[in-house]
C-alpha positions in Angstrom: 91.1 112.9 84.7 93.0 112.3 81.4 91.7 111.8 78.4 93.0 109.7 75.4 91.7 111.0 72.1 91.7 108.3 69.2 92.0 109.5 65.3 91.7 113.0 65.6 93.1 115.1 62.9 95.8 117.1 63.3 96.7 120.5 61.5 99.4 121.5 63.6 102.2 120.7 61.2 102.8 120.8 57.8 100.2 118.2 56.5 97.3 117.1 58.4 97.6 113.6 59.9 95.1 111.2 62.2 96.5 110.3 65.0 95.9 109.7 68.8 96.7 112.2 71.3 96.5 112.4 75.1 95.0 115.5 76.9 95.6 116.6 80.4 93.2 119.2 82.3 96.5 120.3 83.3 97.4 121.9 79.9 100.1 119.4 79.2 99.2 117.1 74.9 101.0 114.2 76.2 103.0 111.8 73.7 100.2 108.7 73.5 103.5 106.6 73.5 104.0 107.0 76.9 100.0 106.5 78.0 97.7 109.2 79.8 98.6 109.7 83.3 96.3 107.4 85.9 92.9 106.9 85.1 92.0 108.0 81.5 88.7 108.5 79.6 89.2 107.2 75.5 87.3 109.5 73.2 86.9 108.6 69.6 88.0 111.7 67.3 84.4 112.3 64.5 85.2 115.6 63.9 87.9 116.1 66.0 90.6 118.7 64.8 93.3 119.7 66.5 94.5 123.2 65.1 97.3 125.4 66.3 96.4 127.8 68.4 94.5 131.2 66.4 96.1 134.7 66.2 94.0 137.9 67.0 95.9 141.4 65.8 93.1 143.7 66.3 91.1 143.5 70.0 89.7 146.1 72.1 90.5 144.6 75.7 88.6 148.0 77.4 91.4 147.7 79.9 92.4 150.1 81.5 90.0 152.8 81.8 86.3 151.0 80.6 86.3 147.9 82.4 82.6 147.7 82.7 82.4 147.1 78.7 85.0 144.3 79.2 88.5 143.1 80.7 91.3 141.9 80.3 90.6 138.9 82.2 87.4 138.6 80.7 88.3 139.1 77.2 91.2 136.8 77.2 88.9 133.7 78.2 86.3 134.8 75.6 89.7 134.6 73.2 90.9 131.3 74.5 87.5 129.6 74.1 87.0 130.7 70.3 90.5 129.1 69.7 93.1 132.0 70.3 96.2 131.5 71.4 97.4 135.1 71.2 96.0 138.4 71.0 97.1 142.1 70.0 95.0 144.6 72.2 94.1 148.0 70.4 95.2 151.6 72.3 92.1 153.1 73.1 91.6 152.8 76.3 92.7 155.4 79.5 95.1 156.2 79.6 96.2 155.8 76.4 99.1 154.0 75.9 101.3 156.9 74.7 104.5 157.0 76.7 106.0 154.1 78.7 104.6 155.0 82.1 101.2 154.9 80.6 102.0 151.6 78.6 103.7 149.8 81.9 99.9 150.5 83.7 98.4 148.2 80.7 101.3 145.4 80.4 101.0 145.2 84.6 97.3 144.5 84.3 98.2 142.1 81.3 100.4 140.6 83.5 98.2 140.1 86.4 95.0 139.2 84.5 95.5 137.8 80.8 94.1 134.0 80.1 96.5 133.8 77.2 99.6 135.9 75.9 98.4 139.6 75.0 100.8 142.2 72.9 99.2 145.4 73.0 100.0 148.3 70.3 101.1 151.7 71.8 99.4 154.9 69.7 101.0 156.6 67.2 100.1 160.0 68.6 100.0 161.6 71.8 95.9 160.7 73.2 95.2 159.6 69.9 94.6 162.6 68.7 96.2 162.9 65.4 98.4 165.7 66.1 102.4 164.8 68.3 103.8 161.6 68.0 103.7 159.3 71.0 106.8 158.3 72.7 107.6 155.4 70.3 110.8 154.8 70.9 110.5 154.1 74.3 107.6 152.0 73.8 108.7 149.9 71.0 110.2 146.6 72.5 106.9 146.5 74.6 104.1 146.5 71.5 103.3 144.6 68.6 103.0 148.0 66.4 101.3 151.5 66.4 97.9 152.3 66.0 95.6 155.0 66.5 92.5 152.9 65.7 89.2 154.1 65.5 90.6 156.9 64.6 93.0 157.8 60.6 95.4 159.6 61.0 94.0 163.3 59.3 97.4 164.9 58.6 99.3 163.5 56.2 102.5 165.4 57.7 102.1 163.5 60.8 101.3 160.5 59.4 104.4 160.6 57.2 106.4 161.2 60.5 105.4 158.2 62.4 106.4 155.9 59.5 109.5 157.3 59.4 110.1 156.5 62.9 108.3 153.1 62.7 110.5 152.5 59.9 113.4 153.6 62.3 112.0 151.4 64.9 111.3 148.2 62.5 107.9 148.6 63.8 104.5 148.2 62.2 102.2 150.7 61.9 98.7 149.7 62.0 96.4 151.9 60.7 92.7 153.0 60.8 91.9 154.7 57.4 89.3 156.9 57.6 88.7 160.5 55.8 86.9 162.4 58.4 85.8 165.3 56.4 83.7 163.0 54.2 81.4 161.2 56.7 78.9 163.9 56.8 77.3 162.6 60.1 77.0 158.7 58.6 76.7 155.6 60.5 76.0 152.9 58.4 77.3 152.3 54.8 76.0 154.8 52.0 74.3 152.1 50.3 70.4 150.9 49.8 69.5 150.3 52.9 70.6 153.8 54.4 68.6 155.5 51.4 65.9 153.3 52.0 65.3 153.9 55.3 66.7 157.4 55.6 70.2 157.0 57.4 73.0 158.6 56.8 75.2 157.3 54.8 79.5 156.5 55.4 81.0 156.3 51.6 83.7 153.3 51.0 85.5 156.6 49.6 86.2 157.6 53.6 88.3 154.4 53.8 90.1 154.0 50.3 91.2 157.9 49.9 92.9 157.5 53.3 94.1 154.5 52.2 95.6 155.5 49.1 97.0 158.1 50.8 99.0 156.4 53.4 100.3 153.6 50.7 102.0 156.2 48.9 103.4 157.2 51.9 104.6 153.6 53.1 106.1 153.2 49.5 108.2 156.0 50.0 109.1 155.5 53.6 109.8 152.1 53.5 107.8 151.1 56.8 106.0 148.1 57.3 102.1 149.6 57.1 99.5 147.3 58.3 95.6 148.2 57.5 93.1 147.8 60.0 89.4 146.2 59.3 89.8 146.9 55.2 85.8 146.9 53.9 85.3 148.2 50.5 86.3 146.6 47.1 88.3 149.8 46.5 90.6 149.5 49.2 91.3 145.7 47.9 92.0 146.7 44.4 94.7 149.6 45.8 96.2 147.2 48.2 96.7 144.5 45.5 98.1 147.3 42.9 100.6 148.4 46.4 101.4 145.0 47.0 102.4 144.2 43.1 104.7 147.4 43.5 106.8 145.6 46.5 105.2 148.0 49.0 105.7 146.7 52.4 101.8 146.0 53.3 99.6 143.4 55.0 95.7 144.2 56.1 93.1 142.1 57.5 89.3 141.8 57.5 86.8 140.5 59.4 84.5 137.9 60.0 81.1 140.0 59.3 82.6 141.8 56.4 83.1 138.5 54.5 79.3 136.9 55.3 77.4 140.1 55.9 76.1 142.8 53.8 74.4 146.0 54.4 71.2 144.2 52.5 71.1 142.3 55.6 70.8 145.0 57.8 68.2 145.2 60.5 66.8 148.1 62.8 69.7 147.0 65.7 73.2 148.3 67.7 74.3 145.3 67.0 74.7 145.9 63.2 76.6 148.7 63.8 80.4 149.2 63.5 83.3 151.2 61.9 83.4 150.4 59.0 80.1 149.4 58.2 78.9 146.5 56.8 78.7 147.3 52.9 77.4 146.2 49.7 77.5 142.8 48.2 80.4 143.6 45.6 82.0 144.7 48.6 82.1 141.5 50.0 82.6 139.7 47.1 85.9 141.7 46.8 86.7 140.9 50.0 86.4 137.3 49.9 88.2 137.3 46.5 91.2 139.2 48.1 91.4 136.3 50.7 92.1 133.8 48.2 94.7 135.8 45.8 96.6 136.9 48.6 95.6 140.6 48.7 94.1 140.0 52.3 96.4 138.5 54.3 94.6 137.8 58.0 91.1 137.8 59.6 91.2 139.8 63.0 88.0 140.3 64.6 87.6 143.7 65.7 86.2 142.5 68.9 84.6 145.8 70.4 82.6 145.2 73.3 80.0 148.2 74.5 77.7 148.0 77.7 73.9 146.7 77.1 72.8 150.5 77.0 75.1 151.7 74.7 74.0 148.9 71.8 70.5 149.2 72.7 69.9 152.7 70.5 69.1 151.4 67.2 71.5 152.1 64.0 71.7 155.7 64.8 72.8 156.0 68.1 74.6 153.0 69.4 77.7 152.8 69.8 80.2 151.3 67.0 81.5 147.8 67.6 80.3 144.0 67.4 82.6 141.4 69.8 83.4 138.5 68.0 86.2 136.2 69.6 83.8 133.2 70.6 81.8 133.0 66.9 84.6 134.4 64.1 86.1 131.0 63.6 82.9 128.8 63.8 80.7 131.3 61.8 83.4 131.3 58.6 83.7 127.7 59.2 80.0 127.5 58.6 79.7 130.3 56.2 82.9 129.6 54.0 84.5 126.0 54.4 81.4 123.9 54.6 80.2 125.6 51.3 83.4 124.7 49.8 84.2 128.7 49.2 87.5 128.1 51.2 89.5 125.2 52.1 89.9 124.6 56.0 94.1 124.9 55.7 93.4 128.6 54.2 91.3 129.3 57.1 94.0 128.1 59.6 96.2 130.2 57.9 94.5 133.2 57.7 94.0 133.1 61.5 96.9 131.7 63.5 100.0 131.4 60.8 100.0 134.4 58.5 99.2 137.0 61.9 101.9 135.2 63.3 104.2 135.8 60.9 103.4 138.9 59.8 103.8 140.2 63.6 107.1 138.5 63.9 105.5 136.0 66.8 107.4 133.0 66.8 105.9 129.7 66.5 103.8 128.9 69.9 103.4 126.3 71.9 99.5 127.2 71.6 97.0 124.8 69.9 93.1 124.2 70.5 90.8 121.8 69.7 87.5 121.5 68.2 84.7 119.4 67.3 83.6 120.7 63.6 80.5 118.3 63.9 79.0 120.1 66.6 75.8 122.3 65.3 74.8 125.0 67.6 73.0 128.4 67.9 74.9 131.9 68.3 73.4 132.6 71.8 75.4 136.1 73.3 73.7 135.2 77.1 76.3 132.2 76.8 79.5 134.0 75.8 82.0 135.0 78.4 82.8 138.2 77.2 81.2 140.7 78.8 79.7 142.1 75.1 76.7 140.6 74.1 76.4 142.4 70.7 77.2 140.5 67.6 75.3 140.3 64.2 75.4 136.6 64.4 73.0 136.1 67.1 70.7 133.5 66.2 72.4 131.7 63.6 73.0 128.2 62.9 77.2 127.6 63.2 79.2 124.4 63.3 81.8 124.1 65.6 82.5 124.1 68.9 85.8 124.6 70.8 86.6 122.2 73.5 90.1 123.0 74.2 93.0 125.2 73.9 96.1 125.6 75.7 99.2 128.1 75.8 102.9 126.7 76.3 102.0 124.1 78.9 98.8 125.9 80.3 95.2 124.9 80.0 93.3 127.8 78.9 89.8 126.7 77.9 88.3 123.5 78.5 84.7 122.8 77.7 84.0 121.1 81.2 80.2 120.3 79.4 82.0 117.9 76.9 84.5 116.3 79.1 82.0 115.3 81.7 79.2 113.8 79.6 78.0 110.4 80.0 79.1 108.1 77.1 82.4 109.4 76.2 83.8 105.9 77.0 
């Protein structure tokens, strides 16, 4: 069945125009000139918006190596239904993507099972470990950039080296800043809450002396440096200072950095990721960094961990939140309906600015969404395979009932489409 959809609004090019479009379960927008193919359904477009299709640099895919925390197939339709249209999957997964032969093993299952386009990022050094380079060269017109993530880089010496070569390479380096000799066993963010109920602490000083480290070193390598999952005001005040020097840099943040705090911590593994959830200045910072520029994408971080492994409380669980079916409906709900952010910066910061930044053309990708639809975060209905997100039980607007790559279907909400009364 095809379905002609009247006055939707359409954010696909440069201004945002109403206009009828035609939609085919077969993944093809047809021109509404020529008239849906055989029988159609007409659908007037309240709250319609058609949007291009979302950009995700920083996912952890699981695949290969830790398939039962998620795959490749699985995380790729999760993507597609929260509006993605391309993702970049994150190295740490086994084997690590350190030479060709282990990269080919992760671009075959890519290949075989990916809902959408994926461009993974090899590691900078050999098993992430911080201490050889990986074989960048030969990886280089197979990834989107090099990361270690989840783990910074400790030797500056090292560090120095790979931009060098990524600078060699015209590569990005993508980069997990984290001090490791000042996390003193923390967890959570070295704020209230931990000395309130006696955790142990992470200071935003593990992430911004890292940080300022590295853009010293991009400065005077020339290489295009890229920072992961940037959480404290600190590291938005040096990256603004790096970027008014001409240094070479783009970082991202993510969705529950911007409308989470650590004042809004509770006793659960699903709080828990690296970097933690931090003050209210923090985020304050963060969300002012968004709209002068400083921050130049929202990636999600998606990190999806078994049942078991989020169900041991702040201290134990392990680090990571998923987040590709709520991060654009929870900072529509949190940001653009409270007028803190215009719906065109949002757009931008997740499908234009990634895709630029990355050097991915323009796509043929787009989704659609129905902004007027009010739901509740419920994980038992997401198709990732991670269940643990600190938005579970909110109220969100939104709801994604289409998105496409090239000339391919690759979500349709079969719920919307079939309901009585649509005609």
């Amino acid at each position: 069945m095809d379905y002609l959809l009247k006055g939707i609004m359409d954010h696909t090019g440069g201004e945002v125009v109403s206009k009828d479009i035609g939609l085919s379960p077969q993944g093809l927008v047809l021109d509404p000139a020529l008239g849906p193919k055989g029988p159609y359904i007409t659908i007037e477009g309240k709250d319609l918006h058609l949007f291009p299709g979302f950009m995700d640099v920083h996912v952890h895919l699981r695949e290969p190596g830790f398939s039962y925390k998620e795959t490749i197939a699985s995380g790729t339709r999760a993507a597609a239904r929260g509006g993605f249209g391309y993702v970049c999957a994150m190295p740490n997964v086994r084997p690590v993507p350190d030479s060709l032969e282990n990269l080919k093993l992760q671009l075959s299952l890519i290949e075989k099972s990916a809902k959408i386009p994926v461009l993974p990022f090899g590691a900078i050094t050999m098993g992430q470990e911080g201490a050889v380079l990986s074989d960048m060269a030969d990886m280089a017109e197979h990834v989107a950039g090099f990361s270690d993530d989840g783990r910074g880089i400790q030797n500056e010496f090292v560090m120095r080296k790979a931009m060098n070569m990524a600078k060699k390479l015209d590569k990005i380096i993508a980069a997990h800043c984290e001090d490791e000799s000042m996390l003193d066993g923390g967890y959570i963010h070295q704020g209230d809450y931990a000395r309130k109920h006696g955790h142990a602490g992470i200071s935003s000083e593990s992430e911004w002396r890292q940080l300022d480290r590295d853009l010293a070193l991009a400065e005077q390598t020339g290489c295009k440096y890229h920072v992961c999952h940037v959480s404290a005001k600190e590291s938005v005040s040096l990256i603004r200072r790096a970027k008014a020097r001409g240094v070479d840099v783009s970082c991202e943040t993510a969705p529950h950095y911007l409308l989470l705090d650590d004042s809004q911590l509770i006793e659960g593994g699903r709080f828990k990721m690296n970097p933690p959830l931090r003050g209210r200045e923090d985020r304050e910072a963060l969300l002012e960094g968004l709209m002068d520029g400083t921050i130049d994408m929202i990636a999600t971080d998606h990190a999806p961990h078994s049942a078991e492994e989020k169900s041991r409380g702040l201290a134990l669980s392990l680090f990571g939140v998923v987040g590709l079916e709520t991060a654009f409906i929870a900072l529509y709900t949190g940001l653009v309906r409270p007028g803190l952010m215009s719906l065109r910066t949002l757009v931008d910061l997740m499908s234009h600015q990634p895709k630029q930044r990355f050097g991915i053309p323009p796509q043929a990708d787009c989704t659609l969404f129905d902004l007027g639809a009010r739901s509740t975060v419920d994980p038992g209905m997401f198709l990732s395979k991670g269940r643990s997100t600190p938005f579970e039980g909110r109220v969100v607007y939104g709801r994604c009932l289409y998105s496409s790559s090239g000339a391919k279907t690759t979500w349709m909400d079969q719920a919307y489409f079939n309901q009585e009364g649509l005609a």
